[in-house]
C-alpha positions in Angstrom: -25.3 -21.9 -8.8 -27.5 -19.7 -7.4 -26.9 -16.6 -5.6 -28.5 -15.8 -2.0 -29.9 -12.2 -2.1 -31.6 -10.2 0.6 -33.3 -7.0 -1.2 -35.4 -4.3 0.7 -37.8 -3.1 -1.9 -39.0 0.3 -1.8 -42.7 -0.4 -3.8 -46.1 0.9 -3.3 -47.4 -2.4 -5.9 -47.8 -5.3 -4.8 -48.2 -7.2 -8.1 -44.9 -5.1 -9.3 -43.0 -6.5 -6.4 -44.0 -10.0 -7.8 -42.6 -9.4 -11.2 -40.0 -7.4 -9.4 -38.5 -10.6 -7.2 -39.5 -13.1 -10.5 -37.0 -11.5 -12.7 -34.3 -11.6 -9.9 -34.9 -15.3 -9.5 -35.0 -15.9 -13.0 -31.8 -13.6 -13.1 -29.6 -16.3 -10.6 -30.7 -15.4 -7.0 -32.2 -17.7 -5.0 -33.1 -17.8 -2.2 -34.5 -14.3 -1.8 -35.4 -12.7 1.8 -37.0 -8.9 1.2 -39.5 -6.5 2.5 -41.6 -4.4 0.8 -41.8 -0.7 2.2 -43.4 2.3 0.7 -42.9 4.9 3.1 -39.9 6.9 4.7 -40.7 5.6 8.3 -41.1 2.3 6.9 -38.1 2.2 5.2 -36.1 3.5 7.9 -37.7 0.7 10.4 -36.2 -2.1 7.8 -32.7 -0.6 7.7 -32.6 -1.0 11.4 -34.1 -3.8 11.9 -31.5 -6.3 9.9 -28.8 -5.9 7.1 -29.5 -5.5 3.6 -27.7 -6.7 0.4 -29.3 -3.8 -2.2 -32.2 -1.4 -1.9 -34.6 -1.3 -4.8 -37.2 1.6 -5.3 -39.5 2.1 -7.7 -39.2 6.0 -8.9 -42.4 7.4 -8.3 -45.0 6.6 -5.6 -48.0 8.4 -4.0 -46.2 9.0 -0.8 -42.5 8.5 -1.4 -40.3 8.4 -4.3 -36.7 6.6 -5.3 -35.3 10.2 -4.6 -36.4 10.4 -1.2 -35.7 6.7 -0.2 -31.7 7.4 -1.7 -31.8 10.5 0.6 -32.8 8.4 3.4 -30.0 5.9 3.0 -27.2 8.5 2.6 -28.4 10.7 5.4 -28.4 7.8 8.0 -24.9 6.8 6.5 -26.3 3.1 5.1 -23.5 1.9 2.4 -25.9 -0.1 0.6 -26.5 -0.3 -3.3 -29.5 1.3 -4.6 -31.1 0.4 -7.6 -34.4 2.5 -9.4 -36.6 0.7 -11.1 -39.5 2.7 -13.0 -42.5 2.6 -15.8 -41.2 5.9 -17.2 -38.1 8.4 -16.5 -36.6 10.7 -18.8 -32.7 10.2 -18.9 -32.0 13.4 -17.6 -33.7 12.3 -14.2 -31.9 9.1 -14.3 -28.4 10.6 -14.8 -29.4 13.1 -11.5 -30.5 10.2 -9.9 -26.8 8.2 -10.6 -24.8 11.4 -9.4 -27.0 11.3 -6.3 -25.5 8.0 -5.6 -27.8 5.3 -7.2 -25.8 2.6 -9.1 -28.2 2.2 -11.7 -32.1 2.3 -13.1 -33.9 -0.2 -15.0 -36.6 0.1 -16.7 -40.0 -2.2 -15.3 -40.5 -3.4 -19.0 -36.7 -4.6 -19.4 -36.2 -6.4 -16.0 -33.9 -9.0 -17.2 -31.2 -5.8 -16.9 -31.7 -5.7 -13.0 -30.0 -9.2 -12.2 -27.0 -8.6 -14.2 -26.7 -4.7 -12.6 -27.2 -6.2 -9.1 -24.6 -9.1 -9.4 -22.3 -7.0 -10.9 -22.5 -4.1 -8.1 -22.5 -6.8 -5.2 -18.9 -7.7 -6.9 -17.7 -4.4 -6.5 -19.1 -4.1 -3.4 -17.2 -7.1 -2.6 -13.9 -5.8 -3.8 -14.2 -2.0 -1.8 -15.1 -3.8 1.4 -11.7 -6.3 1.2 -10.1 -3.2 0.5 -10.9 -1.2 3.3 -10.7 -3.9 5.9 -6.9 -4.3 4.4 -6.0 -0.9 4.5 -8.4 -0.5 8.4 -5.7 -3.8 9.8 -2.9 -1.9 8.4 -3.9 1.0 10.4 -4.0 -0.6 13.5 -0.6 -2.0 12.8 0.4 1.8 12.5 -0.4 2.5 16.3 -0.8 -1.1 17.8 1.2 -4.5 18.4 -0.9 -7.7 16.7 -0.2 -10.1 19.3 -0.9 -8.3 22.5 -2.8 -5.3 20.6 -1.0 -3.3 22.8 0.2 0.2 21.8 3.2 -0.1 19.9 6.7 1.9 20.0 5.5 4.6 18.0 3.0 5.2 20.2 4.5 5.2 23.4 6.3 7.9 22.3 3.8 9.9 21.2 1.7 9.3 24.7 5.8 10.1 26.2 6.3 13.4 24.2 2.7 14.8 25.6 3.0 13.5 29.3 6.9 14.9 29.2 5.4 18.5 28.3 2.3 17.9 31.0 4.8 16.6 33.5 6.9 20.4 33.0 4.0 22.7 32.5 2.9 21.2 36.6 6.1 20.4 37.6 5.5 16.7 38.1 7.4 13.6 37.9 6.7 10.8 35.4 7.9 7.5 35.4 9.2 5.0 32.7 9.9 1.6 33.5 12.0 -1.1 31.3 10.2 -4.7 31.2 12.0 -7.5 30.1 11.0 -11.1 30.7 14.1 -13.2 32.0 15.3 -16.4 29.4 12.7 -15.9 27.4 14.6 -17.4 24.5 15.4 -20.4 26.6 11.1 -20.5 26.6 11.0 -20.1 23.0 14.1 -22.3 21.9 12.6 -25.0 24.1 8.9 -24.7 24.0 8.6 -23.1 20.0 7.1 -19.7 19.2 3.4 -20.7 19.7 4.1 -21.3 23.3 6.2 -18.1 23.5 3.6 -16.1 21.7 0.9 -17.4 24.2 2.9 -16.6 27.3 3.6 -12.9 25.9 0.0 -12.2 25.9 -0.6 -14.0 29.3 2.3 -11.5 30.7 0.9 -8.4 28.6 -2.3 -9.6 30.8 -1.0 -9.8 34.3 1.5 -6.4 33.6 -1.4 -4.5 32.4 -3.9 -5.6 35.9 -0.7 -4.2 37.8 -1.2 -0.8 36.9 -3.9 2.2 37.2 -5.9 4.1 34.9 -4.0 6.6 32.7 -0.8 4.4 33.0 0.5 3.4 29.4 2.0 -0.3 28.7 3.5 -1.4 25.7 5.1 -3.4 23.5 8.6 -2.5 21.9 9.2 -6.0 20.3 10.2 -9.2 21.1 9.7 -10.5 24.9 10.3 -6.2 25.5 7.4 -4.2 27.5 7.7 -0.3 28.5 5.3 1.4 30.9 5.1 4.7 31.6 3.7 6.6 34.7 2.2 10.2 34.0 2.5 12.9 36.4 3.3 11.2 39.9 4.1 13.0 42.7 6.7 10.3 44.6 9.5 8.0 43.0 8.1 5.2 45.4 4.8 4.8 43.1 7.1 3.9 40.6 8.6 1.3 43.3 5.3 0.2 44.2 4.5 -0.8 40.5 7.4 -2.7 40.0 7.0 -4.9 43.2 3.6 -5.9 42.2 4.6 -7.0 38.4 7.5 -9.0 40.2 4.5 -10.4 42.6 2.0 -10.7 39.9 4.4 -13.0 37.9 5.3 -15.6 40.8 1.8 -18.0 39.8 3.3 -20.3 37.0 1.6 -20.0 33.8 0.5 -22.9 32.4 0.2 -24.2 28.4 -0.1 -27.3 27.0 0.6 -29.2 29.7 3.2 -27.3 30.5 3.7 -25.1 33.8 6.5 -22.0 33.6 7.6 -20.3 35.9 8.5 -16.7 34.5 10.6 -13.6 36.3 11.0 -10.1 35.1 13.4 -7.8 35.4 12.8 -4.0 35.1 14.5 -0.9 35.2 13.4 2.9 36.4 14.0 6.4 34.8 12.3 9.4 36.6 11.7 12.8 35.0 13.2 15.2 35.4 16.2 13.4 37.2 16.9 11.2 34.7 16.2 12.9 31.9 14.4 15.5 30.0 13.5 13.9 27.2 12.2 10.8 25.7 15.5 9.3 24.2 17.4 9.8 27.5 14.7 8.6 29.7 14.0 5.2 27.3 18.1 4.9 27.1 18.7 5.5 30.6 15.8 3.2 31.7 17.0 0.2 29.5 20.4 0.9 30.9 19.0 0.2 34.1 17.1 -2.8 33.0 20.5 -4.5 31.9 21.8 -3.5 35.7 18.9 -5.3 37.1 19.7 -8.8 35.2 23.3 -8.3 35.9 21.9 -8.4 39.5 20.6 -11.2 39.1 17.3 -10.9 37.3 14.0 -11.3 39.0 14.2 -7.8 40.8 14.2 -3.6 39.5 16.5 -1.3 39.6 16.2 2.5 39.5 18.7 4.0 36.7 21.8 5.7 38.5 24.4 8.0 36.0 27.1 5.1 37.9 25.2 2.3 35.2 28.1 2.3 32.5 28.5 -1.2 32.1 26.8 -1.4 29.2 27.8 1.5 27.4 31.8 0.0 28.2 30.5 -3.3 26.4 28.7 -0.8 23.3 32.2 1.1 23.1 34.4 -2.0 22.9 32.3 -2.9 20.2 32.7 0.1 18.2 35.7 0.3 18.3 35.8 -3.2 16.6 33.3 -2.2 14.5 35.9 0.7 13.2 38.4 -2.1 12.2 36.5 -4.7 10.6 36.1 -2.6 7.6 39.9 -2.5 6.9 40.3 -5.9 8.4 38.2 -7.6 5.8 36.0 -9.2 8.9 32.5 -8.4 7.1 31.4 -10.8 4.6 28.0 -11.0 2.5 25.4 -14.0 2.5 23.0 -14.5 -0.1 19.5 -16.1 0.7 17.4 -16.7 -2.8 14.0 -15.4 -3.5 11.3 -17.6 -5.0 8.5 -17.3 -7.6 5.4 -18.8 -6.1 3.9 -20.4 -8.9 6.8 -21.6 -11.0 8.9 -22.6 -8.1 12.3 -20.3 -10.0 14.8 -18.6 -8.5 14.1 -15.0 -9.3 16.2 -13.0 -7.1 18.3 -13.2 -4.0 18.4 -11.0 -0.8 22.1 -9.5 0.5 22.9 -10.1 4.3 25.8 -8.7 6.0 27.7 -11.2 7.9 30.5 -9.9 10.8 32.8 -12.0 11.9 34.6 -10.4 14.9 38.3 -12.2 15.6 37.0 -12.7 19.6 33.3 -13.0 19.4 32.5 -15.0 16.6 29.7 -14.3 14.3 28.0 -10.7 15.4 24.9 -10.0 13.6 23.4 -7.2 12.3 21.2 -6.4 15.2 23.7 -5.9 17.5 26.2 -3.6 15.3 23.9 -2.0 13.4 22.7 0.2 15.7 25.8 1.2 16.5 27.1 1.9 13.3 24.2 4.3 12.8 25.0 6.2 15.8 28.8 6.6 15.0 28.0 7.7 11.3 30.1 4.2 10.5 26.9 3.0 8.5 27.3 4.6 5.6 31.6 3.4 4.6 29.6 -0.1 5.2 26.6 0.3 3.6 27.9 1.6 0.2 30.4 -1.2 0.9 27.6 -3.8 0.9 25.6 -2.2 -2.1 28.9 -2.3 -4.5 29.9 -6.0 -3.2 26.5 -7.4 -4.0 26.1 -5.5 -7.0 29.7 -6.2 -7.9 28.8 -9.9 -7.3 25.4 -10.2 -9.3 27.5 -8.8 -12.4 30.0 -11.4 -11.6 27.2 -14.3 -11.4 25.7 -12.9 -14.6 29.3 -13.1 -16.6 30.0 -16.4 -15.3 26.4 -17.4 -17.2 24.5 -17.9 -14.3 20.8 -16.7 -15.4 19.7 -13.0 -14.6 18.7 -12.4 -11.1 17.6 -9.3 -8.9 19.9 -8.3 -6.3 18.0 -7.2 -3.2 19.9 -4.9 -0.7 18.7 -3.0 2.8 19.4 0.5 3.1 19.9 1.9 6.5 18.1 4.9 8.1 21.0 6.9 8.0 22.2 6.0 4.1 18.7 6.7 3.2 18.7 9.9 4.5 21.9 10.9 2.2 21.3 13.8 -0.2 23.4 12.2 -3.2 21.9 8.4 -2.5 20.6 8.8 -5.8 23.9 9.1 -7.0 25.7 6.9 -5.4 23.7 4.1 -6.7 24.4 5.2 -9.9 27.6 5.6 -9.7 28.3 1.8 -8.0 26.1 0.6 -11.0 28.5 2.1 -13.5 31.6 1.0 -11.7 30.3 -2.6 -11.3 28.7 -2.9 -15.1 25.7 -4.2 -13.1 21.9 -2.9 -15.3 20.0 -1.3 -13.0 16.7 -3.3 -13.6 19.0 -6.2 -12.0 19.0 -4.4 -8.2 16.3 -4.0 -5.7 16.6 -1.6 -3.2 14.7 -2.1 0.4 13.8 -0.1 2.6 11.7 -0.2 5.9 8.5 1.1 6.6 10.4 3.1 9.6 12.5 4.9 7.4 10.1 5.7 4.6 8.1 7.5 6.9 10.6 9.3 8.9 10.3 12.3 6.0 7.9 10.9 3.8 7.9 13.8 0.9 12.0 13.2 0.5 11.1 9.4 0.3 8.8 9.8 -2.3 11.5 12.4 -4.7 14.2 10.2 -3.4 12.4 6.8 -4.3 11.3 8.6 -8.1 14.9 9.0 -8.6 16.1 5.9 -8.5 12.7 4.5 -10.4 14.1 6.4 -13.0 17.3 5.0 -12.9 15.5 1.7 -13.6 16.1 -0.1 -9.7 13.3 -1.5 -8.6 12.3 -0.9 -4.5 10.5 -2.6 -2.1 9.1 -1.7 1.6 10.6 -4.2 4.0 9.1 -5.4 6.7 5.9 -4.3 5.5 3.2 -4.9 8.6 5.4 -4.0 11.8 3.3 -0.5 12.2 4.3 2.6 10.6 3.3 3.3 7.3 0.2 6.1 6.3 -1.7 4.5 3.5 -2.2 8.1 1.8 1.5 7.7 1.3 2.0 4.3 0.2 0.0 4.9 -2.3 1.8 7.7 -3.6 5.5 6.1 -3.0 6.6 4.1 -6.2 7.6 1.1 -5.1 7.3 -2.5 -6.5 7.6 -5.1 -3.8 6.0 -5.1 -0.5 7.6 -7.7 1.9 5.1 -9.5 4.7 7.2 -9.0 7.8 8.6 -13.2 8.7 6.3 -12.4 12.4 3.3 -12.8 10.2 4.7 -15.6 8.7 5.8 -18.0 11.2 1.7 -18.6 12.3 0.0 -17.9 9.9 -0.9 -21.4 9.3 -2.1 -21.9 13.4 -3.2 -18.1 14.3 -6.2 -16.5 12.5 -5.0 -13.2 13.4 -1.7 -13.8 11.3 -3.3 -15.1 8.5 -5.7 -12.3 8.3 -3.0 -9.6 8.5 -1.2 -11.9 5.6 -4.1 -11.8 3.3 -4.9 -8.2 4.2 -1.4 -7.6 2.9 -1.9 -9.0 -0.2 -5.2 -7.9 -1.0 -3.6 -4.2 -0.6 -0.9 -4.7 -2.2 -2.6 -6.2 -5.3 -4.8 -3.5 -5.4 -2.2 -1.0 -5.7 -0.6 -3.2 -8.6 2.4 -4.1 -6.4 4.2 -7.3 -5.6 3.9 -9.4 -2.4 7.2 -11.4 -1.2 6.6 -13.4 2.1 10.4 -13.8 4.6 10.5 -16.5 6.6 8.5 -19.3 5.2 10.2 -22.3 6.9 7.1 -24.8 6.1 5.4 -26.5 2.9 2.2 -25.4 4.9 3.5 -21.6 5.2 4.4 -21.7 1.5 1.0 -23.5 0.4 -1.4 -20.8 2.5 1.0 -18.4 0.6 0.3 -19.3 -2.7 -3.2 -20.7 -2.7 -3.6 -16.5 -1.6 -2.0 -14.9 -4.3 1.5 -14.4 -2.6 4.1 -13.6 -5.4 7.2 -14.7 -4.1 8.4 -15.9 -1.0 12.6 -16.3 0.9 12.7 -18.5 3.9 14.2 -22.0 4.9 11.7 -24.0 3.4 13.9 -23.3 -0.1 17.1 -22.8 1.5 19.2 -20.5 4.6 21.2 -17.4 3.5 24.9 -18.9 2.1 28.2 -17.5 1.1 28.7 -16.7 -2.5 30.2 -19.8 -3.5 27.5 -21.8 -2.0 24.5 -19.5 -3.4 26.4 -20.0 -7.3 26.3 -24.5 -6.7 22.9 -23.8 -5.2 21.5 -21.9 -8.2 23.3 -24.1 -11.0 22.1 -27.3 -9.4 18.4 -25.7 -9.4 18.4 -24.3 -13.2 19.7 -27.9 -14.2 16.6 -29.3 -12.4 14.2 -26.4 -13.8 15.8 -26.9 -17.7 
């Protein structure tokens, strides 16, 4: 099949530029659009005036040369392949010519060489190009949220840091306000997530016509905004705002034939009276958020040291929390991984599972946190690493075939100076090979010290556990380091997931994901993948492996050992 080409050829002949474009269409391309230049100002006219596939200059001509015309290109910052083609040059010109930038010279009497040289550049050319637009998306993700593209957590708190030490040097207030949209999950469980993800952007819309130039609004996740106010001089500004995102948000919104009527509720820090720094002022401000639905919802509330309702509710739970340990109340579910061209079980994922005596099942998002804070983390992380590791062994002596044991590590176990070594030594206690555990880790935490990642990370390589970057996608990550990191598995974040099927933007950041991560000889696991559609745009893209309910939910032990017998007897 032929091969469209359009070719800017830098040739004082007109009869060479005949045998020039013959060979090329004898060579595969057809149709061929070019121009024939033989001048600098000529040259530099074409480059403007439309896009170019390759640039081919004869070496020597009465007013310009191959040299000159590769100087040109370079100079004006044109990424285009240049090719020389010439009657006579010695090799030594040719080589100067390559480490100048050309990508190769052909000889005029041996054109059948140019074809092959072009096709095979425009391949590479292909490749760098996918390569960089994955790792220019995953940039963005580092600094923006995908579904709003409005700056993410990381930075708001880099705009919060600088407008903390502006607001001190002048001795000016700043504002930060909470923004939370009121039964949004009602929205979503009802409506689905396309309809919630549309009415997120349609708020992000409306909040960001509310406020003023130099005013910052972001996303922090979920149905979760934060604004902040720089340098004001009075607390009622901050007022002001607020009253005209509750009155922006009274007009229903209206999708698919559906009209919703959506409230807000927010909550107010101030600086310097609420705090002096960004943890305080985002804590105290989300305490005043949860005082403002307690109120009712639909209204603000500025943060007063009296709010402790919350941080009653937090304390009840750690102290829970303390207990469960001892009282047996944690329990781990197992959700299997899957190889996406052989439809095998290859490996399954670890998930903590609390069942509190008065509140039912508590999931890790709510005691997590908390656990971290209190130091608690780490009696119940190394608790989860040796029961999953103690129950692969288990699975593996039983006869059930070998699979990889995936488990989360927390910010504050990762940061543990004998980590290493506790691994080890829950691997020697539980007989479990190390080739059979995975470890995971976020993109948050690998970049919260990314040198002691990268010695901490070689040291258990060299133990022989494999590790993979969770939630890869959500925004943090500098490519300069994942490249260096030695990791195995990166894992598209389920939020990419859920669309990708519906929303170009998803899919895009999906096959931006794998295209990086293929090119840096690492595997790609998809989470979430509830649909045979999700699963097919998966796989017809190169996606390795995938976990979601499409193959089955997390289950207890004893559920995950039927499940995996049952599906070997089918495979066998």
């Amino acid at each position: 099949m032929a091969t469209p080409l359009r070719v800017l050829i830098v040739e004082d002949s007109e009869d060479d530029t005949k045998l020039l474009l013959h060979a090329l269409k004898k060579g595969g391309f057809d149709p061929i659009q070019y121009e024939r230049v033989d001048s600098g100002p000529a040259m530099e006219v074409a480059l403007a005036q439309q896009k170019w596939d390759v640039v081919v200059a004869d070496h020597n001509m009465p007013r310009f040369s191959a040299t000159s015309a590769l100087d040109l290109l370079k100079n004006n910052g044109y990424d285009i392949p240049f090719f020389i083609v010439s009657g006579g040059i010695d090799e030594n010109l040719a080589a100067e010519a390559m480490k100048a930038g050309a990508q190769d010279y052909v000889m005029k009497s041996n054109l059948t060489r140019l074809s092959p040289a072009i096709d095979r550049e425009l391949r590479e050319v292909l490749v760098r190009r996918q390569r960089e637009l994955a790792e220019a998306t995953v940039e963005h993700q580092a600094h923006y949220d995908l579904l709003t593209n409005l700056p993410n957590r990381t930075t708001f708190r880099d705009r919060l840091t600088v407008a903390l030490a502006q607001a001190g040097r002048n001795r000016k207030m700043l504002a930060v306000l909470f923004v939370d949209l009121d039964r949004f999950k009602t929205i979503v469980d009802t409506l689905g997530h396309t309809t919630g993800d549309q009415l997120l952007r349609s708020v992000a819309d409306r909040l960001g016509a509310s406020l003023e130039a130099g005013d910052t609004l972001a996303r922090l996740g979920g149905d979760e905004f934060v604004i902040l106010l720089p340098q004001i001089n009075r607390a009622d500004r901050a007022v002001r705002v607020a009253q005209r995102i509750l009155e922006a948000l009274k007009p229903p919104f209206h999708f698919d034939n559906h009209e919703l009527h959506v409230t807000m509720s927010i909550g107010i820090t101030l600086y310097p009276y609420d705090g002096e720094d960004a943890d305080t002022l985002l804590k105290n401000a989300d305490t005043a958020l949860y005082r403002a639905k307690e109120q009712g919802r639909n209204n603000y509330q500025l943060y007063t040291p009296a709010m402790n309702a919350r941080a009653f509710e937090r304390l009840a739970l750690e102290n829970s929390l303390r207990k469960a340990l001892e009282r047996k109340e944690f329990s781990l579910y197992y959700q299997p991984q899957i190889d996406m061209q052989t439809g095998v079980i290859t490996g399954s994922e670890a998930l903590i599972r609390w069942q509190h005596p008065d509140l039912g099942i508590v999931y890790p998002s709510e005691f997590i946190p908390i656990a971290e804070e209190t130091g608690l983390i780490m009696q119940l992380g190394e608790w989860v690493l040796r029961t999953a590791c103690a129950q692969n062994q288990a699975w593996h002596r039983a006869g059930l075939p070998p699979l990889v044991m995936a488990v989360n590590l927390s910010a504050r176990q990762f940061q543990q100076q004998d980590l290493v070594d506790i691994v080890a030594r829950i691997l020697k206690e539980t007989g479990l090979a190390p080739r059979w555990l995975e470890i995971e880790i976020t993109e948050g935490i690998a970049m919260q010290n990314a040198d002691y990642t990268n010695v901490l990370l070689r040291g258990l390589k060299e133990m022989g556990v494999k590790v993979a970057l969770d939630d890869f996608g959500t925004g943090y990550s500098s490519l300069s380091y994942l490249k260096k990191f030695p990791i195995d598995t990166l894992k598209i974040d389920q939020s990419f997931v859920r669309d990708l099927t519906s929303d170009p933007n998803d899919a895009a950041i999906a096959n931006a994901v794998i295209v990086l991560a293929h090119s840096l000889k690492l595997k790609v696991l998809a989470e979430g993948v509830e649909t045979q559609e999700q699963e097919k745009y998966l796989r017809e893209h190169q996606c390795d492996a995938y976990q979601g309910f499409l193959f089955s939910a997390a289950l207890p032990s004893d559920s995950f050992e039927m499940l995996v017998k049952k599906h070997f007897q089918k495979t066998a």
